[in-house]
C-alpha positions as CSV (number, residue, x, y, z in Angstrom):
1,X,23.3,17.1,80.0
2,X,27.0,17.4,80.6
3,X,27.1,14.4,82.4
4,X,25.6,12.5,79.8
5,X,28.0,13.8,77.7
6,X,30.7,12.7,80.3
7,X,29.6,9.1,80.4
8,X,29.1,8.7,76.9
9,X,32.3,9.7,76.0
10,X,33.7,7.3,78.8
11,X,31.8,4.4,77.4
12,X,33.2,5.1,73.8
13,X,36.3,4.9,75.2
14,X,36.2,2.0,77.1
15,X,34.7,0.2,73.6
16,X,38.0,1.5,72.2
17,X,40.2,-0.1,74.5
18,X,38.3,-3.2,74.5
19,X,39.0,-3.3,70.4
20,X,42.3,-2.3,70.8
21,X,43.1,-4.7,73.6
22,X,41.7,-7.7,71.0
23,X,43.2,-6.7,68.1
24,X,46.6,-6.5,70.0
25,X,46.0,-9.8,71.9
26,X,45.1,-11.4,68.4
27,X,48.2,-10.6,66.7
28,X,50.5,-11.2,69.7
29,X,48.7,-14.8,69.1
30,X,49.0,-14.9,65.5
31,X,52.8,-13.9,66.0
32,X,53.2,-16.1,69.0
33,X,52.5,-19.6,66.2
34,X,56.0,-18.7,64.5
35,X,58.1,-19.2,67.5
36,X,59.4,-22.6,68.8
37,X,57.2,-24.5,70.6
38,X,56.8,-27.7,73.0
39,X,55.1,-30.5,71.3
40,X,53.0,-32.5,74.0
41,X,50.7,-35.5,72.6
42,X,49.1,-38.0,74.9
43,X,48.1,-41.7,73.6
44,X,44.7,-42.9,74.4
45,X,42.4,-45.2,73.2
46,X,38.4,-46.7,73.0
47,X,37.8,-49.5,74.1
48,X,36.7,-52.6,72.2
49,X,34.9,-55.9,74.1
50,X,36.2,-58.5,71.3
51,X,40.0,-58.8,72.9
52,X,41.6,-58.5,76.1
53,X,44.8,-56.7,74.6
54,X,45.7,-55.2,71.5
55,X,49.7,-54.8,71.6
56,X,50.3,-52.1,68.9
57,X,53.8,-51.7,67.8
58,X,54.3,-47.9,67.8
59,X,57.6,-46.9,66.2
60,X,57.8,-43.2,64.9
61,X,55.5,-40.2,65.6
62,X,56.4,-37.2,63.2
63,X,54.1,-33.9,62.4
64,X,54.2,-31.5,59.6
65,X,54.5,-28.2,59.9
66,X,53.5,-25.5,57.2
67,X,56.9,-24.0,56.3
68,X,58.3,-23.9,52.9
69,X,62.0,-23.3,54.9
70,X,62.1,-26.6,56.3
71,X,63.7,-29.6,55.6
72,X,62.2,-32.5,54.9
73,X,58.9,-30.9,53.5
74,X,58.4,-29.8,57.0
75,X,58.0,-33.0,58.7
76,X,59.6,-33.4,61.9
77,X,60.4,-36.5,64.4
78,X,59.1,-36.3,67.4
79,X,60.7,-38.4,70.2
80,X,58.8,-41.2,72.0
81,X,59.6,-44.8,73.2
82,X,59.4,-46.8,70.1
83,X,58.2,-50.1,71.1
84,X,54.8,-52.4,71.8
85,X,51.7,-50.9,73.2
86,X,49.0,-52.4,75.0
87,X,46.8,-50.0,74.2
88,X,43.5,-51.3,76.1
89,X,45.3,-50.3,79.0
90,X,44.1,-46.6,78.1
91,X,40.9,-46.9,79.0
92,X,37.9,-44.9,81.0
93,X,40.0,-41.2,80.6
94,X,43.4,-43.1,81.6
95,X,46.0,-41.9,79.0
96,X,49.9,-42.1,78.7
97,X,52.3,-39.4,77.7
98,X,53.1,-40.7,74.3
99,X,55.3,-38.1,72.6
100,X,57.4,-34.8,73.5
101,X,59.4,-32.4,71.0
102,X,60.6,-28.7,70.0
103,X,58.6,-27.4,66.9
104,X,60.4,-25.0,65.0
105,X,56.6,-23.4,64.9
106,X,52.9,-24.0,65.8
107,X,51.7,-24.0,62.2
108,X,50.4,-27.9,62.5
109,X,49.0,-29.8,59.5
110,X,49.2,-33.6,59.5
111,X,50.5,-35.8,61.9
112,X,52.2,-39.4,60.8
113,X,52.2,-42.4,62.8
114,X,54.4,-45.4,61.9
115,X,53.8,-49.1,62.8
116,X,56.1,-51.9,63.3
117,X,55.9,-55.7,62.4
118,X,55.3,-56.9,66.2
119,X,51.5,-56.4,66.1
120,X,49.5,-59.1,67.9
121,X,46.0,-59.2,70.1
122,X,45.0,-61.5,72.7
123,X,41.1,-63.3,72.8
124,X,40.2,-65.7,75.3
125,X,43.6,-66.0,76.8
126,X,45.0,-66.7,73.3
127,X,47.2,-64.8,71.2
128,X,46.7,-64.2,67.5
129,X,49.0,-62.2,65.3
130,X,47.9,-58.7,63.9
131,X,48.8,-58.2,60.3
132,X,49.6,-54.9,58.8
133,X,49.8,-54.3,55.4
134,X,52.9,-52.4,54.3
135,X,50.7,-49.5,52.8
136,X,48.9,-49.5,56.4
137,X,52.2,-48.9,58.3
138,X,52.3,-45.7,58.2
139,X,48.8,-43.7,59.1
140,X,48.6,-39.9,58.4
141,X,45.4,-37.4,60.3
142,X,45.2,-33.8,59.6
143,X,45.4,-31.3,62.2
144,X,42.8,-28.7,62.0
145,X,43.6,-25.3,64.1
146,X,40.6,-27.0,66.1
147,X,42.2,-30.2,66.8
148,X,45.3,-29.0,69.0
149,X,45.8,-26.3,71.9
150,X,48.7,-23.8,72.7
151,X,49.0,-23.3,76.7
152,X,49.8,-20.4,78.0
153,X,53.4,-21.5,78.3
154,X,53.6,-21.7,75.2
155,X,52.8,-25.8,74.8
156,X,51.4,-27.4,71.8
157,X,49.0,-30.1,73.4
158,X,46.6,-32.9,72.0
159,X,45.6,-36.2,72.5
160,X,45.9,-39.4,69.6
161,X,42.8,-41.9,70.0
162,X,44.0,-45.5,68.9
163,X,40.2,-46.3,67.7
164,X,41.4,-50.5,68.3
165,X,37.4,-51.3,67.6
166,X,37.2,-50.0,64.3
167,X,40.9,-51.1,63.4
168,X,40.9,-54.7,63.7
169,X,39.0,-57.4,61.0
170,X,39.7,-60.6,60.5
171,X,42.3,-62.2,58.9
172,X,42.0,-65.8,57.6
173,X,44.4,-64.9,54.5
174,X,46.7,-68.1,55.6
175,X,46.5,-71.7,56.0
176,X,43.7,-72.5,57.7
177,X,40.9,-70.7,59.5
178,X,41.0,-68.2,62.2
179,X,44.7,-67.5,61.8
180,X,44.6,-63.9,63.0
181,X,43.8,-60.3,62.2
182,X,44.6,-57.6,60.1
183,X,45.1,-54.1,61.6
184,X,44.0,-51.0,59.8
185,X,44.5,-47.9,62.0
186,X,41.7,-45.3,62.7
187,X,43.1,-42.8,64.7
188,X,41.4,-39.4,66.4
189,X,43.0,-36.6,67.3
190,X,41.2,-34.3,70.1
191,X,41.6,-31.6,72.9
192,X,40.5,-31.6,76.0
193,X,39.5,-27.9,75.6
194,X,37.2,-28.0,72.7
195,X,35.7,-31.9,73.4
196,X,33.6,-32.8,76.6
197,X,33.3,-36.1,78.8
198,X,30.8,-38.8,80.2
199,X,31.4,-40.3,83.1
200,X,30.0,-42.5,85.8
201,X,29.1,-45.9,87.6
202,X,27.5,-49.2,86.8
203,X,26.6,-51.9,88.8
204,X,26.2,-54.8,89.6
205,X,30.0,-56.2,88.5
206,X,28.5,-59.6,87.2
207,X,26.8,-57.4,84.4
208,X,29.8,-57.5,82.6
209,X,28.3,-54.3,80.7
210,X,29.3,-52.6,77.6
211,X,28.9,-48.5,77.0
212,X,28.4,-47.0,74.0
213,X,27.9,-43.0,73.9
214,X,25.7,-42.3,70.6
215,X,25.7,-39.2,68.7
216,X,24.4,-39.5,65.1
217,X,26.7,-41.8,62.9
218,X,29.5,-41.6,65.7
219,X,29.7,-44.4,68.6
220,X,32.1,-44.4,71.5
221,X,33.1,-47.2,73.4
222,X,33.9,-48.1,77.1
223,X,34.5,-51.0,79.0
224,X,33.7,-50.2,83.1
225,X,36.4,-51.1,85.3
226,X,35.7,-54.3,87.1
227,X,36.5,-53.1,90.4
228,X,34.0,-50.0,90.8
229,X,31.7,-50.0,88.1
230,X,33.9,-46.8,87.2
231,X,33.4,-45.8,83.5
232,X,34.7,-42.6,81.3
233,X,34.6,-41.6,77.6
234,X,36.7,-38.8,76.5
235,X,37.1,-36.7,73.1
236,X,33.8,-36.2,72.4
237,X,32.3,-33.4,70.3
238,X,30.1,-31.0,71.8
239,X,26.0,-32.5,71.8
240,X,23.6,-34.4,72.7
241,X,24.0,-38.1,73.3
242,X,22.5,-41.5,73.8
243,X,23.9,-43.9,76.2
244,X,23.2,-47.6,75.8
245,X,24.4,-50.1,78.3
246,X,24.5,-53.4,77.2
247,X,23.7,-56.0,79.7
248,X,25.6,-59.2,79.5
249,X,25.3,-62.4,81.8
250,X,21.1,-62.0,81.9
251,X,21.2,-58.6,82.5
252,X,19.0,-56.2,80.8
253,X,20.0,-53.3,78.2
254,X,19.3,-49.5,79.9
255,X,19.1,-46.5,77.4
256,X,19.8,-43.1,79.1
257,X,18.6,-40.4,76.7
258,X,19.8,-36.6,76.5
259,X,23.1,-36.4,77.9
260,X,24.4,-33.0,77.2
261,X,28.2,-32.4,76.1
262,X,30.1,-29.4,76.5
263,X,32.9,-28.0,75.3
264,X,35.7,-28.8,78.3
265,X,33.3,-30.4,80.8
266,X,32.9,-33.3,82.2
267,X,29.2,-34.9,82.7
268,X,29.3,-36.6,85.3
269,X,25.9,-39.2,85.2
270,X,23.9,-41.4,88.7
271,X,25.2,-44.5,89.5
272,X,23.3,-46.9,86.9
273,X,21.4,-50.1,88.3
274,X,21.1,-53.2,85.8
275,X,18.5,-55.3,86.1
276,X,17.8,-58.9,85.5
């Protein structure tokens, strides 16, 4: 009986320590978003099959921070390379470090993207110019607790999908017809930690093949690499998806059906045969 006693007692007070040690690590964490942090953001993008670039002019990155102290209504400049972006060169997981900065906090909110006038795409070897309309220059996303991640070293990390499918109609305001295209960002914001991955390989290269990872209203775009077969879509939410491969070139379309997503994993699928 006494050693019951004994053990119960030692469990009780290893339940203790366990709250204790939670409580403390919460507010260490909850203290920890009020110090100065490292802003890191990545620049990615899904692909689109309509062009063979998209050169996005990408002049100002800024986020704003919840602080009634700061300047500025809390928005602050973060530094990149302003300049022209071919953003379909971000494609199957590759990415860019787009952005670096010191937050005066981790309290995120919005992020704000500004555009310059040099916008253009290229289709069939020709280049068309990409209009943006002056209330489009500047494109704001929130930034939900869930959308960003602090690293142990104290690093405020996420990635900005430049959605260049669903951001380009267009554009025969001019003279003439088929004079261009008018841009109208959609951007995502996503971290690796709370999104999952599909990956793998299609063959034969003459398929010319399109991937599109379905998930209820949401589709996600890849273009395989033309060298391997090699394909890879990030940022996705946790589920279950549909993959459609659409065969070009008198290939056939394959469906592969439950494809499960987790949180910070990547799925990695078989090598996928075309037919004709």
């Amino acid at each position: 009986m006494k050693s019951m006693m004994c053990l119960a007692l030692i469990v009780f007070a290893m339940v203790i320590s366990f709250f204790y040690s939670c409580r403390k690590d919460s507010s260490v964490s909850m203290a920890d978003i009020n110090k100065p942090h490292m802003a890191i953001i990545y620049l990615t993008d899904h692909q689109t099959p309509v062009f063979d670039s998209v050169f996005i002019d990408l002049q100002r990155l800024e986020v704003k921070l919840e602080d009634d102290t700061l300047p500025n209504d809390g928005w602050v400049n973060l530094s990149i390379r302003p300049g022209v972006y071919n953003i379909l060169r971000f494609r199957n997981g590759l990415d860019t470090l787009f952005a670096t900065g010191n937050l005066p906090n981790a309290m995120l909110k919005k992020i704000k993207l500004v555009l310059g006038t040099q916008n253009s795409v290229m289709k069939n070897g020709q280049s068309f110019p990409l209009r943006v309309k002056s209330e489009d220059r500047e494109v704001i996303a929130n930034l939900d607790n869930n959308l960003f991640d602090i690293t142990t070293t104290g690093q405020v990390l996420f990635w900005i999908d430049f959605d260049a499918g669903n951001s380009i109609q267009v554009d025969n305001s001019g003279q003439g017809n088929n004079n261009g295209y008018r841009l109208k960002s959609h951007i995502k914001i996503f971290t690796k930690s709370r999104t999952g991955e599909i990956e793998g390989r299609i063959f034969p290269r003459s398929a010319d093949p399109i991937v599109k990872a379905v998930i209820g209203s949401d589709t996600a775009t890849a273009i395989p690499d033309h060298d391997d077969g090699e394909f890879k879509i990030v940022g996705l939410r946790p589920g279950t998806y549909q993959l459609i491969i659409d065969g070009q070139n008198g290939y056939m379309d394959t469906t592969v059906n439950n494809i499960v997503v987790r949180e910070g994993e990547d799925t990695r699928l078989q090598t996928i045969i075309l037919r004709q």
